[in-house]
N, C-alpha and C positions, 0 to 999 in steps of 0.2 A: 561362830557355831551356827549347825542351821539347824531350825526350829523345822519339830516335822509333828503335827498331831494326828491322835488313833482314837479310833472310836472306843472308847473303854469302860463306856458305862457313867464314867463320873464326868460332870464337868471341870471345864479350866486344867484338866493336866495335858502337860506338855513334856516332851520328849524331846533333849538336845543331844545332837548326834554333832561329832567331831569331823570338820572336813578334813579327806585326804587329799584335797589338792596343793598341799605344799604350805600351809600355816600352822600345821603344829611344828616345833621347832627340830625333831629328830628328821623331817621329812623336806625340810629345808635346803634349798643346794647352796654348797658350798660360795660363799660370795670373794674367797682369794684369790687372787690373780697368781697366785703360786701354783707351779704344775708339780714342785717337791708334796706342796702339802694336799695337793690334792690326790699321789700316790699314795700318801701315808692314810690319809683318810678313806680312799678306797679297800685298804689292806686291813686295818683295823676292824674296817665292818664287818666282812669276811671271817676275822678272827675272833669277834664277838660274837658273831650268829654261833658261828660253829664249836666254841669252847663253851662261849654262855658265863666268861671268865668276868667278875667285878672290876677287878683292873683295865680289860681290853674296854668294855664299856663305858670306865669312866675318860679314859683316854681317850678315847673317840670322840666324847662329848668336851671334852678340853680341845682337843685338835680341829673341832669345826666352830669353835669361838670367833666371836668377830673381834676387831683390832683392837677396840675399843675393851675388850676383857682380856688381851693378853697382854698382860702384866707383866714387865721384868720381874727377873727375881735377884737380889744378891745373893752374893754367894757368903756373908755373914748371916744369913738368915741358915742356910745348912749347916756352916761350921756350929752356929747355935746346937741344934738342933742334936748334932754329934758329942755336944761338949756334955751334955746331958747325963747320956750313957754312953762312953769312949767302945768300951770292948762289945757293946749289942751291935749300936748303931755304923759304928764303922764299916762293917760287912755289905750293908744298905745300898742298893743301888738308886741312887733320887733322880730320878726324871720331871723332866721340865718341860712343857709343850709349847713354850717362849721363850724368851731371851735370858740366858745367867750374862749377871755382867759382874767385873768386880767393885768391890770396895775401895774407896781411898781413905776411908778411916780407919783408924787402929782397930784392931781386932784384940787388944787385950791379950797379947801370949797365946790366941789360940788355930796361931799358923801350924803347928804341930800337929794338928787335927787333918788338915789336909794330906797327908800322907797312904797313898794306897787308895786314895779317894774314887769311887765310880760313879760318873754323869752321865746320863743321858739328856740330851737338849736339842732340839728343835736350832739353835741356835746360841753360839758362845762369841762374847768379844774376844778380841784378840788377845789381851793380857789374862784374863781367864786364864785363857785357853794353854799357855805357857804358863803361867802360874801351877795350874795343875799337871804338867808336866816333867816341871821342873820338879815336884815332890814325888815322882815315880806313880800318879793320878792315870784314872784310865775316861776316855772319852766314848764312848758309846754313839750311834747313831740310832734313830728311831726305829731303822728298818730294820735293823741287825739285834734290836732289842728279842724279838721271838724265838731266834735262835741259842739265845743265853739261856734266857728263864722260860719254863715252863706257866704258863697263865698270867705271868705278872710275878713270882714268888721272890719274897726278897726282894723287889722295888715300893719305893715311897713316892707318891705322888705330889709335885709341891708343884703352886703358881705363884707370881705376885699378889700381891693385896691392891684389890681395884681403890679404895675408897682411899687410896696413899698418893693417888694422883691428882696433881694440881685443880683440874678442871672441876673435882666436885669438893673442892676446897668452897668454893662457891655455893654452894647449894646447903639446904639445910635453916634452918633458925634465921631470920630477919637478921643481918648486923647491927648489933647494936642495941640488942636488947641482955636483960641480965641472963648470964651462961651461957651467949649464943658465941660461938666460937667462929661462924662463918666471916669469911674473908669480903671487904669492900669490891665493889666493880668497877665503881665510879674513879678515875682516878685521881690519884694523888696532886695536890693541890703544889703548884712550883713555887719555893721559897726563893722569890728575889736575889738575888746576888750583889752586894755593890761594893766590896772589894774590888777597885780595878788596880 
């Protein structure tokens, strides 16, 4: 921030004005090396200015995320989320500004859920991607999201959960203290072998 002072009669007040040279984070140029997302990011803004839609804006701000906040999502985090309320949620169209990938865990009986299912994603694995096909699922692209819904209506916005990644499994609470749940760095000490 740059500090700027004005004659105003009192002393010691200061006045912090916000640079716009590209540090606050809406101002930011895109740092991916992806020219898809940097289409989608130019369109969005475009359609945030001009609607002034909550949806278009928070999507925008998902879709200039750095690598490091996009998150996969499972796709048992939606079927969740459907098993809730079967007849509301179903209708929902869930967009993802990252990667859905599937589960290889059981899902508990609630494949039935996926039926009629509508995704939008940024990106799908390939079993997904047939998964949800095979149940009559519809796939959606980003760009062709505007065309369906008017302002966002009827979409849910879901990302992964940053803090579920390995990396700041590490961080947090000294290990080794009482409640601290944080993971060692140092590694694991080799237990001898003398079976030969």
């Amino acid at each position: 921030a740059v500090v700027s002072t004005q004659s105003t009669g009192k002393m010691g007040i200061a006045k912090f004005k916000k640079s716009k040279s590209g540090k606050i984070g809406k101002n930011k140029e895109l740092r991916s090396p992806s020219i898809y997302r940097a289409r989608l990011v130019k369109l969005y803004t475009v359609l945030a200015r001009k609607t002034g839609a909550e949806f278009y804006e928070k999507a925008l701000k998902q879709l200039r995320y750095p690598k490091r906040l996009r998150v996969p999502l499972s796709i048992k985090k939606i079927v969740d989320i459907i098993s809730e309320n079967p007849v509301k949620n179903s209708k929902v169209i869930y967009c993802c500004t990252s990667t859905i990938t599937n589960d290889t865990r059981e899902m508990f009986g609630k494949e039935h859920f996926l039926k009629g299912i509508k995704i939008c994603a940024y990106r799908l694995s390939n079993s997904i991607r047939e998964l949800i096909q095979a149940n009559g699922g519809e796939v959606i692209e980003w760009a062709d999201l505007p065309k369906i819904t008017t302002n966002g209506e009827g979409c849910k916005l879901l990302i992964g959960k940053t803090g579920a990644l390995k990396r700041y499994k590490y961080m947090g609470a000294p290990c080794g203290l009482k409640g601290s749940k944080t993971l060692e760095r140092a590694p694991k000490k080799r237990v001898k072998s003398y079976a030969r």
